[in-house]
N, C-alpha and C positions, 0 to 999 in steps of 0.2 A: 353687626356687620355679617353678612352674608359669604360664605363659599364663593365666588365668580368662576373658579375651575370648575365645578360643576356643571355649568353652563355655555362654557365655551366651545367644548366638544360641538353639540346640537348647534350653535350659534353658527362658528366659522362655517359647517357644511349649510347652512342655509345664506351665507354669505355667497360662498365660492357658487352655488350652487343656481343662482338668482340671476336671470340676464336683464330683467328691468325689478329695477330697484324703487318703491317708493317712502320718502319718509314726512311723515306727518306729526305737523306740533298740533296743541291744543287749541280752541280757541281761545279770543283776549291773549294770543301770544305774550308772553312775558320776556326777560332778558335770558333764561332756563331755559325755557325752550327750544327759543333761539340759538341760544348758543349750542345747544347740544343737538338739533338737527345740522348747524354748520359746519359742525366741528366732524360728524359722522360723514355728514356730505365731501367735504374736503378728505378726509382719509377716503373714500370710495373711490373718487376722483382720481385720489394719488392711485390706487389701485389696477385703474382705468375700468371701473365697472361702470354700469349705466343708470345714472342716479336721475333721481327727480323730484322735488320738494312743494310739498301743498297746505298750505296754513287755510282754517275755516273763515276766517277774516281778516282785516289788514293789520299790516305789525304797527308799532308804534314807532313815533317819528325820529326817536333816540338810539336805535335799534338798527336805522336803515343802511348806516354808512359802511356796515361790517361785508366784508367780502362774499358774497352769494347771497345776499338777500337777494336783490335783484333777480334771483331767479328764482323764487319760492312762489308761487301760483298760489292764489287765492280764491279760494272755491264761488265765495260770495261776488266777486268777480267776474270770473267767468263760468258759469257751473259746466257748461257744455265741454270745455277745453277738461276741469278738473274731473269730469266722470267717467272721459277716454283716458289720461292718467290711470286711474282708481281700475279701472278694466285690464286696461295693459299692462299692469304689473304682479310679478308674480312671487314679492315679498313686499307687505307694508310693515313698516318698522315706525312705532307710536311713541312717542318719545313725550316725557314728564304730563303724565295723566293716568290716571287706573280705572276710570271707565267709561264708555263709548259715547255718553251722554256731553262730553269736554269733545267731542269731535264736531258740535254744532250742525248745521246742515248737510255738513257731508258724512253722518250717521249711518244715515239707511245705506250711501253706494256704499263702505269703507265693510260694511258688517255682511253687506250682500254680496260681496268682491270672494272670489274662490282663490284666490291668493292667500299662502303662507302669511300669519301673522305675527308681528314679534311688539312685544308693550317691555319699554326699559323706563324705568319710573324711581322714585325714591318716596312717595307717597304709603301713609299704610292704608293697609284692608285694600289690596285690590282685588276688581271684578277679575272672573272669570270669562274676558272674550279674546282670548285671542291663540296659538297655537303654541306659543313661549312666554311666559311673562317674568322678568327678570326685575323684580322689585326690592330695593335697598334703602330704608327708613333712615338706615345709619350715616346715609350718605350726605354733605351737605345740601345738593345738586344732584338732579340728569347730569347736568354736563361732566360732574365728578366722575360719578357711575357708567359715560359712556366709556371717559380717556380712561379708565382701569381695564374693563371691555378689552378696547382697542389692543392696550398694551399687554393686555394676556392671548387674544389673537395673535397679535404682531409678534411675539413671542420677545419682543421690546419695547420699549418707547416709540412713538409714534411722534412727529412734529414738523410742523411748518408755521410759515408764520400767519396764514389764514386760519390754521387750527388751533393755533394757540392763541390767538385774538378771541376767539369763537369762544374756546374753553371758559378764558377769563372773566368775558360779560356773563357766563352762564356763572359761574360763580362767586362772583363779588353780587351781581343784583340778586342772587335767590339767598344770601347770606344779608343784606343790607349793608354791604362793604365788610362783612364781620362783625356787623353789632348782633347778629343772629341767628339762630339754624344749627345743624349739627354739626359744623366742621371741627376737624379734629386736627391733630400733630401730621396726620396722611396729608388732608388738605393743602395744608401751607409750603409742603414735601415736593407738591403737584404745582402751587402757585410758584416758588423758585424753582421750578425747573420750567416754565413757562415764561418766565423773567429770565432765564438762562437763556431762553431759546430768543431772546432779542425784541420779542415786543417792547412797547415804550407806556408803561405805566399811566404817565401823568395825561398822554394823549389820550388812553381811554377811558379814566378817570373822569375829565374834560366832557369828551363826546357825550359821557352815559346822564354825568353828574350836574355838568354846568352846560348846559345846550339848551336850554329851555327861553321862551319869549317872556318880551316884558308883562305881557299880561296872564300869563304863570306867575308869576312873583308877586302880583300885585292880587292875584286869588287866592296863595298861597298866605298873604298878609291878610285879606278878609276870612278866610278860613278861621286864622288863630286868633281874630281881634273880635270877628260877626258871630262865629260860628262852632266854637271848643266851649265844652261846658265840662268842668271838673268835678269831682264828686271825693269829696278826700276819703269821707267816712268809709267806700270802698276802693278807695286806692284804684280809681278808675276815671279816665277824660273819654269824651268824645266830641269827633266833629262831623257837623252835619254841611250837605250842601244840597240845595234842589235844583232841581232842572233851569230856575231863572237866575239862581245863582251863578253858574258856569254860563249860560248864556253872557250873561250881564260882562263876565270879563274872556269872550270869545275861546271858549273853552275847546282844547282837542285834544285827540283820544292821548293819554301817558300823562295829562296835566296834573292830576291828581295824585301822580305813584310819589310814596316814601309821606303823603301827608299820614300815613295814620300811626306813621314810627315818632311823629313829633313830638305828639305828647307827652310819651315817656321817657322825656329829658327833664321832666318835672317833677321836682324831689319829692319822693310818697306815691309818685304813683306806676303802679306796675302792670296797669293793664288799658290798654286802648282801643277805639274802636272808630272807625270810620264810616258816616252812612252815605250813598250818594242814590238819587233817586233819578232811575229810567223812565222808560213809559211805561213800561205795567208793573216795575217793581221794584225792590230796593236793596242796592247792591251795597254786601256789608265785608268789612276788611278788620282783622283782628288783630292787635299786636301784644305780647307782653313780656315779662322778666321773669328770670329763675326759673320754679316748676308750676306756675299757672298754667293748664293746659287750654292754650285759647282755642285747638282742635276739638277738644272736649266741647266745649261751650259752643262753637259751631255746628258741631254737631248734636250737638241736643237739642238746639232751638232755632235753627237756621240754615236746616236743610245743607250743612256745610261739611268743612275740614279742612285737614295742612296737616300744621306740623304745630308741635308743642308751643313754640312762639312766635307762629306766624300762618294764618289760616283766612279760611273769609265763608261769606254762606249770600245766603238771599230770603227776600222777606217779602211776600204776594199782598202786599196794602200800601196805604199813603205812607209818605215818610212820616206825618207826624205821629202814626200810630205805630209805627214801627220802633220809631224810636221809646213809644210808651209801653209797646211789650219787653224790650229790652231794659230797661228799667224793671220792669216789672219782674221780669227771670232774674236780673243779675239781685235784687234783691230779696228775692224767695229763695233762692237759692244759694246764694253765699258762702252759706253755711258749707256749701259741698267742699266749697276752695278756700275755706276760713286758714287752714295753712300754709296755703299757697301765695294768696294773692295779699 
């Protein structure tokens, strides 16, 4: 855990200091994200500053019902509307990502923008682009890392109930409800007092958890029946899906999230992986138990990273080959995580 006094000096004067305000998630928005640009957005608000929100492409459909999405501008969208944003503002604040490359298309304006820059993250090894970067490993969540932020500005607790909404999806999905991540005794400090503050649990539970179409369920059952291969001798499953797979049971964007936590309900095995294949390449999602570091492993061979049990990377070939160099690392290598995994 990081000092945040340190940082709030420099912070709050770039706060106060800021008459248009922009704040930017990553692309593939996640529930982290999201939560933690709304929950930022909604304290600004209460503030009465001049905010304004730009995601690089569309959120996912679990994601939308939370208070201010509706008003998150998406670059891919509109780029013309998103590059006069990106112009006119004279603080970007980069929320759950550590480098420039997670900003997608809107890259080149965000890095060319003569605007103050602020990156709040909980990812490690971040780049070096931006004019503040206030990065916390130890954190479970962004969204964690903002409302701590917040409440050492605010020189209290900060809450409403659009911010506390906000908070909670940032930290139940980048946790996988608490089956994962770093959260700690603080965490759940923050989640009761968020539950204090009168949100309704089981409602957002529902929205994140059980919202999904019939033909989600019925992919999700060809996933685990078509498509999961185990491997005991390394205490390791995965599942694959290709392009005509997700076709085949009308696939959109969030149908997939939480299949690669599945497998590791499976007694013996402590490490998982998920492949799904794009058009030029193959997108790979990591999960595991204990001290397997599945950041490690995406990061060695997958152009990746995360966090200790929960990461992802990508892979420039077919899936079938993809899948057969992953086989192939996880068994050359083994040896590295023989007491791990």
């Amino acid at each position: 855990m990081i000092d945040l006094s340190k940082y709030t000096k420099e912070l709050s004067k770039l706060f106060s200091s800021s008459e248009n305000i922009l704040i930017i998630c990553h692309i593939n928005p996640d529930g982290d994200a999201v939560g933690a640009q709304l929950a930022l957005y909604h304290y600004f608000k209460a503030k009465g500053k001049n905010v304004s929100l730009l995601a690089p492409n569309h959120l996912q459909e679990f994601l939308k019902w939370l208070d201010g999405a509706d008003q998150i501008n998406v670059f891919i969208k509109d780029r013309k509307k998103s590059r006069i944003l990106i112009d006119k503002a004279d603080l970007i604040v980069m929320l759950d990502f550590n480098h420039p490359g997670r900003l997608g298309e809107a890259e080149d304006s965000v890095t060319a923008s003569k605007a103050k820059k602020v990156v709040i993250d909980h990812h490690l090894d971040p780049e070096n682009f931006a004019d503040l970067i206030i990065s916390d490993p130890g954190k479970c969540s962004t969204s964690e890392l903002v409302h701590e932020l917040i409440c050492e500005i605010n020189g209290e607790e900060f809450m409403n109930r659009s911010y506390a909404e906000a908070l909670y999806v940032g930290i139940i999905t980048d946790t996988g409800n608490f089956e994962h991540g770093a959260y700690s005794s603080r965490t759940f400090r923050i989640v009761a007092d968020l539950l204090d503050s009168g949100i309704v649990k089981e409602k957002i539970i529902n929205l994140i958890y059980n919202n999904f179409s019939s033909d989600r369920i019925r992919l999700q059952g060809f996933a685990l029946n078509q498509r999961m291969v185990v491997i005991p001798e390394f205490k390791t499953a995965y599942i694959y899906l290709s392009k005509d797979d997700m076709k085949a049971y009308n696939h959109v964007k969030g149908d997939t999230e939480g299949f690669v936590n599945m497998p590791l309900s499976i007694k013996g095995i402590n490490f998982s992986a998920l492949f799904i294949e794009k058009d030029n390449f193959i997108k790979l999602s990591f999960r595991s138990k204990g001290q397997f570091p599945s950041n490690e492993f995406a990061s060695l061979y997958f152009s990746g990273g995360g966090h200790l049990n929960a990461s992802g990377g990508e892979y420039t070939d077919t899936l079938d080959n993809t899948i057969a160099y992953f086989l192939q690392v996880l068994k050359e290598n083994v040896w590295r995580f023989e007491n791990q995994i």
